[in-house]
N, C-alpha and C positions, 0 to 999 in steps of 0.2 A: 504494500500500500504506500502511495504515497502522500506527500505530507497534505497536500490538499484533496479530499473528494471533489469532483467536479461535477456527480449527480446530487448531491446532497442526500448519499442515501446514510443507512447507517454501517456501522463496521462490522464485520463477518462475527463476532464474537456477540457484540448487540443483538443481532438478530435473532443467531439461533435462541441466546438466553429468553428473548420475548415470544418467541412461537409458542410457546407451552402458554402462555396468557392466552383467558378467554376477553371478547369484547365487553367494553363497557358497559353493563345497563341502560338501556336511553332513559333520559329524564320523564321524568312523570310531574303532566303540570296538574298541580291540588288549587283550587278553588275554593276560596273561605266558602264556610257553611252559609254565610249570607247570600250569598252571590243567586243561588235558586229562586231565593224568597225575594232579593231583588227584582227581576227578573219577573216574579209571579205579579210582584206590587204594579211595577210599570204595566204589565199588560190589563190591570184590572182597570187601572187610574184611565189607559185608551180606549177598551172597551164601555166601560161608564160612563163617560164622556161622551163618546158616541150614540150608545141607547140613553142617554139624557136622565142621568142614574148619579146626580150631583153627591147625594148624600154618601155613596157608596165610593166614589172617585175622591173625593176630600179627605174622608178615612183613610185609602190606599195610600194618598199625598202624604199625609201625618205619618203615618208608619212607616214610610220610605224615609220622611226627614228624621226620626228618632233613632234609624238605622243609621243614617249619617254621621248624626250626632254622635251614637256610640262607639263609631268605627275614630272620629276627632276629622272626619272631612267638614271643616265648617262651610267650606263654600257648596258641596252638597246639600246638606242639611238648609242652608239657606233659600239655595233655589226651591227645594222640593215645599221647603214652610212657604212662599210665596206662590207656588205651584196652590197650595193649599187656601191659602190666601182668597188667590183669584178665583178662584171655583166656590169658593166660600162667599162671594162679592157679586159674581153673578147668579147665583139661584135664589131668587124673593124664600123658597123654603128653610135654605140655612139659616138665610140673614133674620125671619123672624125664629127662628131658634133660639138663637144667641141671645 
């Protein structure tokens, strides 16, 4: 061998020593336990929304921003409370709730 490899492979002793190695495990992506219930919230908050289900879509809004909150995304939690907000501001049945 000489002093420079010019494939950049490795050297006859490297190699053999590595052949008996099996490959690496591929990574395995985990998704926080929220991420489903996310996911469930937003679709209730679109569907609600659409069949005109205010009371049902402003719950999903608040439970989406207390997931926020808990996770420490404030600007999540912001949006989704104003998200709540507005759905809360347009239905005459919330607003005399409240």
């Amino acid at each position: 061998m000489g002093l420079f490899n010019l494939f950049g492979g490795k050297k006859k002793d490297q190699a053999r020593s590595s052949k008996g190695k099996g490959w690496p495990p591929p990574e395995v992506l985990v998704l926080p336990a929220t991420a489903p219930a996310q996911v469930k919230l937003r679709l209730k908050v679109a569907m609600s929304l659409r069949t005109k289900r205010a009371s049902v879509a402003y719950e999903a809004a608040k439970e989406l921003a207390a997931i926020q909150q808990k996770a420490g995304r404030r600007v999540g939690a912001r949006k989704w409370s104003a998200e709540a907000a507005r759905i809360k501001a347009s239905d005459p049945e919330l607003k005399a709730a409240a």
